[in-house]
C-alpha positions in Angstrom: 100.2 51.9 99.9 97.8 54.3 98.1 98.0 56.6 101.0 101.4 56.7 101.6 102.2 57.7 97.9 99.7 60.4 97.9 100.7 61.8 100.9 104.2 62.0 99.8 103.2 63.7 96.7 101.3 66.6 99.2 104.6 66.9 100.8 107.0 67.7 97.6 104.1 70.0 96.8 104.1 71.3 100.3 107.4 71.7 100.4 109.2 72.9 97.0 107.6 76.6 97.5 109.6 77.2 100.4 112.9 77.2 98.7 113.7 80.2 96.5 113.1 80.5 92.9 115.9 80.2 90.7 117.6 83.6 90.2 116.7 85.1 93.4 119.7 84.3 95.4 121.8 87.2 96.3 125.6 86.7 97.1 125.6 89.5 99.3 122.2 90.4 101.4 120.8 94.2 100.8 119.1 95.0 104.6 118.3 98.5 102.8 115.8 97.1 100.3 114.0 93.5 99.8 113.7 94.1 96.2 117.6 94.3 95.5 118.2 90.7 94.1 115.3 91.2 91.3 116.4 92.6 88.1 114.9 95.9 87.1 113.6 94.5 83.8 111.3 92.2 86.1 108.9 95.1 87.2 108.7 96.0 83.5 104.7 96.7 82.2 104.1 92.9 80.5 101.2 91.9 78.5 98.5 89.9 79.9 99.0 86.1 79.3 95.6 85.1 79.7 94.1 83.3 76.6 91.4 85.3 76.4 91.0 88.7 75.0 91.6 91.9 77.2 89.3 94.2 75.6 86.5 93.0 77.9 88.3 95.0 80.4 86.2 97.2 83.4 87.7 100.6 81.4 85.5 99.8 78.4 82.5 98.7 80.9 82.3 95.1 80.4 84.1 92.7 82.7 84.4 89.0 81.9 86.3 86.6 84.5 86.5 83.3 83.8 88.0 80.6 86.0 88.3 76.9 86.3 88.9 74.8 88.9 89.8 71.3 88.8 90.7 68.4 91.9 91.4 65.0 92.1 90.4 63.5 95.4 90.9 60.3 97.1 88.6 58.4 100.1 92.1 56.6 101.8 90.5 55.4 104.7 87.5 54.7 106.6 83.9 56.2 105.6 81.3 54.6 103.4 83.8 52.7 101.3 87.3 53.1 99.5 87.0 50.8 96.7 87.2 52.8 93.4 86.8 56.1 95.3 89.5 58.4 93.5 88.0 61.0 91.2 88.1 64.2 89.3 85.6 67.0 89.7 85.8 70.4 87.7 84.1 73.7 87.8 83.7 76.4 85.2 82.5 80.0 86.0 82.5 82.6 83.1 81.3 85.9 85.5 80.3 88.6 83.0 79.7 92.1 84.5 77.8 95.5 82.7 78.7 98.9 84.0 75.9 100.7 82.7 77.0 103.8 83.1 80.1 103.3 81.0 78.3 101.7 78.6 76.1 104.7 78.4 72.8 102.4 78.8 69.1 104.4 79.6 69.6 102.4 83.0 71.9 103.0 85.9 73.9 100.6 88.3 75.4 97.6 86.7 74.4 94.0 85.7 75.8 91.1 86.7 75.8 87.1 84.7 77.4 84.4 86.1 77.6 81.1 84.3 78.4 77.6 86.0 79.3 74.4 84.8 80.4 70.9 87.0 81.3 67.5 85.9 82.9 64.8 86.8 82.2 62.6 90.4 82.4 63.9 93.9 83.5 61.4 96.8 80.0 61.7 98.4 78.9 58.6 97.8 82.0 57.2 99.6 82.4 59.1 102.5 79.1 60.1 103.5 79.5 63.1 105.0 77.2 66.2 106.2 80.0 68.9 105.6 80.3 68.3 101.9 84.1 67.8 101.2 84.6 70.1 97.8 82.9 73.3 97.8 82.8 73.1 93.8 80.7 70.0 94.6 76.9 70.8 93.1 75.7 66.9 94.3 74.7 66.4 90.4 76.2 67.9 87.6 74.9 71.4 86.1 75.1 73.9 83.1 73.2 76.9 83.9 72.8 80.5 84.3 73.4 80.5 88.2 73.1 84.6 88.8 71.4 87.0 86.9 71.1 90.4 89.0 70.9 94.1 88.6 72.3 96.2 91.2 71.9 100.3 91.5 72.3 103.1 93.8 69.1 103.8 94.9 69.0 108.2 94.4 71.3 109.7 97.1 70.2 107.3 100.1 73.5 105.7 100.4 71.5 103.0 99.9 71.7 99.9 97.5 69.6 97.4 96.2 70.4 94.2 94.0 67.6 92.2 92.5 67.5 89.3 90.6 69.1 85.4 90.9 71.9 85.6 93.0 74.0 83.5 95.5 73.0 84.3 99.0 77.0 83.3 99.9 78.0 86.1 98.1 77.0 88.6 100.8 75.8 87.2 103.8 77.6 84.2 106.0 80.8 85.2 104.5 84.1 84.9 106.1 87.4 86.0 104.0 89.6 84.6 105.9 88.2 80.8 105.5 87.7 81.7 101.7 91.1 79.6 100.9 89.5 76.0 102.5 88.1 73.6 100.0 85.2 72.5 102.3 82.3 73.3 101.9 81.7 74.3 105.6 84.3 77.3 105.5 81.7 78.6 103.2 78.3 78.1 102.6 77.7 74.2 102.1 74.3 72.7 100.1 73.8 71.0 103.2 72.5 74.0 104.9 69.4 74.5 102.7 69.6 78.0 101.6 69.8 79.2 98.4 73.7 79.0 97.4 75.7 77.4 94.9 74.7 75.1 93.5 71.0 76.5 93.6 70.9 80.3 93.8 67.6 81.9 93.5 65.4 84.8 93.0 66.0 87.8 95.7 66.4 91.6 96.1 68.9 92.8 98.7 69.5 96.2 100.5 72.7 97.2 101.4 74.5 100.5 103.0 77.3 101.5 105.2 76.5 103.4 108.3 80.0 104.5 107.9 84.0 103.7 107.1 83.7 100.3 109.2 79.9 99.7 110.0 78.0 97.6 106.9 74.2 96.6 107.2 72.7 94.2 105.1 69.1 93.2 104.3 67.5 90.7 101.8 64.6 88.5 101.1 65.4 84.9 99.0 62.8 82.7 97.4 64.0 79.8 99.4 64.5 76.0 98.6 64.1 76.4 94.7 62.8 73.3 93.8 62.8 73.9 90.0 65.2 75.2 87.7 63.0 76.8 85.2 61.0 80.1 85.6 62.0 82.9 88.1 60.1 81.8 91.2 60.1 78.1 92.9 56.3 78.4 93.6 57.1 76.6 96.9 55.9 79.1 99.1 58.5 79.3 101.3 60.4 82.8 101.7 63.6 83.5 103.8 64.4 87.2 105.4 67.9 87.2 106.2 69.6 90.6 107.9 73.2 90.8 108.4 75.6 93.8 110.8 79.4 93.8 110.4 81.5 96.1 112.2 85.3 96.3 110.9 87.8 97.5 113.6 91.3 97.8 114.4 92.2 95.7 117.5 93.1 97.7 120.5 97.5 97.7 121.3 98.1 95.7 118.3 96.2 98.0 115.7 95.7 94.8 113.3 92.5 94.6 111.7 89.5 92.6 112.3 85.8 91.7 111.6 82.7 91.0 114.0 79.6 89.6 112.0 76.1 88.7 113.3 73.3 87.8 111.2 69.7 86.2 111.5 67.6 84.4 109.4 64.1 83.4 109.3 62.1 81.0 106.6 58.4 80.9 106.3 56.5 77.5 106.0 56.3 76.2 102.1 55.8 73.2 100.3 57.9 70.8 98.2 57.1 67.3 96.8 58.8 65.7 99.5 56.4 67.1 102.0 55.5 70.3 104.1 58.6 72.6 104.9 58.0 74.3 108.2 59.3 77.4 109.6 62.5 78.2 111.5 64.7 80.6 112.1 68.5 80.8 113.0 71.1 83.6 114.0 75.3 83.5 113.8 78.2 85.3 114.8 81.5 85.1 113.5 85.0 86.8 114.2 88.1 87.3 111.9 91.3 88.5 113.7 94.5 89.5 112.2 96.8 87.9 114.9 100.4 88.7 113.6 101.5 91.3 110.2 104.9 90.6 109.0 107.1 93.8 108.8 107.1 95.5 105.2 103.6 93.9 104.6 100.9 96.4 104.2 97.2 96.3 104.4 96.7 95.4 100.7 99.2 92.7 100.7 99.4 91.6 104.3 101.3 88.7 105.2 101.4 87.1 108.7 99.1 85.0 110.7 95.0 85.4 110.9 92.1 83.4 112.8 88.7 83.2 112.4 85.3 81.4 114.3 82.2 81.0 113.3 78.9 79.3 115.2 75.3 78.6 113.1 72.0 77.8 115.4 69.1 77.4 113.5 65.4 76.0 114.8 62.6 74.6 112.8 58.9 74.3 114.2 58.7 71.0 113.0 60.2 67.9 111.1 61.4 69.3 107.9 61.5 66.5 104.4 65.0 67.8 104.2 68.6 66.9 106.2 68.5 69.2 109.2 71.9 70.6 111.2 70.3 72.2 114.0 74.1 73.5 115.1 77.4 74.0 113.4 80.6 75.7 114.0 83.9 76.7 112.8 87.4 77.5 114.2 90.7 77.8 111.8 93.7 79.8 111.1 95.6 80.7 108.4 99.2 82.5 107.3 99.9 83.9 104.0 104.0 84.3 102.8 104.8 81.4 105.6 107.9 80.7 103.6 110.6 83.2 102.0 110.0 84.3 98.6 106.2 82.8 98.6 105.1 85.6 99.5 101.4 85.1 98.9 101.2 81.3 99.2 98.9 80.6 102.0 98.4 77.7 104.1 95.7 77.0 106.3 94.4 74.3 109.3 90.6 74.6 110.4 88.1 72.6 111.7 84.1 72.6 111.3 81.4 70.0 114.0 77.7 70.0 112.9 75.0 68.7 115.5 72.7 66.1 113.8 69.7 64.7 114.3 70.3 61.3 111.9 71.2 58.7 114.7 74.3 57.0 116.0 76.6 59.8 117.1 74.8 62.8 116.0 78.0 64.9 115.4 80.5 64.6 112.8 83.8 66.9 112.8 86.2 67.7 110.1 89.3 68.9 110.3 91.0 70.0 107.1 94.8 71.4 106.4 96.0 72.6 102.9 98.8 74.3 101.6 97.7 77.1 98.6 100.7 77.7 96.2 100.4 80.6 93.8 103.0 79.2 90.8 101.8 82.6 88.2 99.3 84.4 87.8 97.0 82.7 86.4 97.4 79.1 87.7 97.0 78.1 91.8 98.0 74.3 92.7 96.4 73.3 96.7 97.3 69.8 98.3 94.7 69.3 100.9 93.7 66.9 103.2 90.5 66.6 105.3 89.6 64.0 108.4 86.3 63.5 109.2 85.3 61.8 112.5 82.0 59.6 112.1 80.8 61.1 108.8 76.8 61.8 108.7 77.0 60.4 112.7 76.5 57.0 111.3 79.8 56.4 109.0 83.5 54.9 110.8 86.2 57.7 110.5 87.4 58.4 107.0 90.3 60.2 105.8 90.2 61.9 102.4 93.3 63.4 100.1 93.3 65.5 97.4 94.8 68.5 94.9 93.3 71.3 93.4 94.2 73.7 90.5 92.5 77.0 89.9 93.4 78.5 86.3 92.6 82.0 85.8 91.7 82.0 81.8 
């Protein structure tokens, strides 16, 4: 019964976008221009609503962006248990950025802080499974400084270096077109062990473009921070990681695309829980823009996109932590499905991780959502996620949920 009302609360959410907004009707249809049913006064300059105070704006060299995110998500079926399994779980991330050089500072480049705090309950617990199903979910709550970096032009290499703490998911293993899922396996999940959200760490990264649509990237993390105080983990264990992405236009079609391939490689180190040993992984992943509506452009393109991603990694020996020794990922997604929601996006994907915990050593999740933009500063996304023997070990579970972003 639970189920069945949730669900049919997805589907009015689902499906009230796709009908016009009120006023936007048009008794007699202009083919000579899409905007002729808006009244002028609508493109008028307006003042920004946010509550908080536009004079930290990039023009005066300071940048503050904060944004919360808050879900409600339901276990319906299957998995560890469903008994008492429907909680709330909210993120907070103030992101406060320094152009030096605006601010007319002895140092160049620009400085980066990001602050992060979670509460509430993820479903963990209850569904058990390896592809964590929130990717706001930091397994225990935190309030901490999670990035501190500088970043600078290094003289007239081309070159740039960041240093400091700083989310490895932010550069490397990135895929923008999987950015709009709420699992954590469409981005970089704290199931894979490296140093992400929601333990960054100590790094310094190189970066340059070899041209308009060749990128190389190059960094070396303090990897598995085992302590949240002081700047290294003292763990001994480092991880290289180097990244090439080559941006392209595909051939006939002319829509744009992205080809990735990366490799990591983690030394041996030490933790409480035992001896970490080495290993090393590589990936590949593809983004394809499959179909552009007409009178959408590159900054605001609407139509249909896909993307794949696949993850090996090998370890010398048995490591104290949860291994996934193979993962993948597959979706699609279309943004401005429906008239007049223009950049509403919905999405359908699926990740599979190989395990090494027993029973059926796989577990695959399949997740759908539907991401409705209602302003500008507040997002609302139904979602719901399947998960076929969670952790190997766990019967098939079904999970529900809704998430708001609010842009303060």
């Amino acid at each position: 019964m639970r189920l069945k009302v949730f669900l049919s609360f997805l589907f009015l959410l689902v499906m009230l976008p796709a009908y016009p907004s009120a006023g936007q009707e048009c008794a007699v249809e202009e083919t000579t221009s899409t905007l002729s049913c808006v009244p002028d006064h609508i493109f008028a300059a307006e003042p920004d609503q946010r509550l908080l105070s536009s004079w930290l704006h990039p023009d005066n060299g300071i940048t503050f962006q904060p944004v919360y995110y808050g879900e409600v998500f339901t276990n319906a079926h299957g998995g560890i248990t469903t008994r008492g399994s429907t909680h709330y779980e909210g993120l907070l991330d103030l992101s406060l950025s320094f152009d030096l050089e605006k601010l007319n500072a002895p140092l160049p480049g620009r400085v980066n802080m990001l602050f992060q705090n979670t509460h509430g309950r993820s479903l963990e617990q209850y569904v058990g499974a390896t592809q964590l199903i929130s990717n706001i979910d930091s397994l225990n709550n935190i309030t901490q400084l999670s990035e501190l970096w500088w970043e600078v032009d290094l003289y007239e290499s081309g070159i740039t270096m960041r240093v400091g703490r700083q989310d490895l998911s932010s550069l490397f293993l990135t895929v923008d077109t999987a950015s709009d899922f709420i699992n954590s396996a469409f981005g970089l999940s704290p199931s894979a062990g490296l140093p992400s959200f929601p333990a960054p760490s100590s790094a310094v990264v190189l970066m340059t473009d070899l041209s308009s649509d060749v990128s190389v990237r190059a960094g070396l993390w303090d990897a598995y921070r085992s302590n949240e105080v002081g700047i290294l983990s003292n763990n001994g264990s480092i991880l290289f990681i180097g990244e090439f992405e080559y941006r392209f236009a595909a051939p006939f079609s002319q829509l744009p695309g992205i080809l990735t391939a990366g490799a990591t490689y983690e030394t041996q180190g030490s933790v409480p829980a035992g001896v970490i040993p080495s290993a090393y992984g590589y990936y590949f992943q593809y983004e394809q823009m499959l179909f552009r509506e007409a009178g959408s452009d590159e900054d605001s393109p609407q139509g249909l996109s896909a993307f794949v991603q696949h993850f090996p990694t090998y370890s010398s020996d048995n490591s104290p932590f949860p291994q996934i020794p193979h993962d993948a990922l597959a979706g699609i997604t279309y943004t401005g499905l429906f008239r007049n929601r223009d950049a509403d996006i919905t999405g359908a994907g699926a990740g599979w991780v190989d395990l090494d915990q027993g029973g059926t050593d796989q577990e695959v999740m399949i997740e759908v959502f539907y991401k409705a933009k209602v302003n500008d500063n507040l997002i609302i996304q139904p979602d719901l996620q399947y998960f076929t023997t969670p952790s190997g070990i766990y019967p098939d579970a079904l999970v529900a949920g809704i998430r708001f972003q609010w842009e303060l």
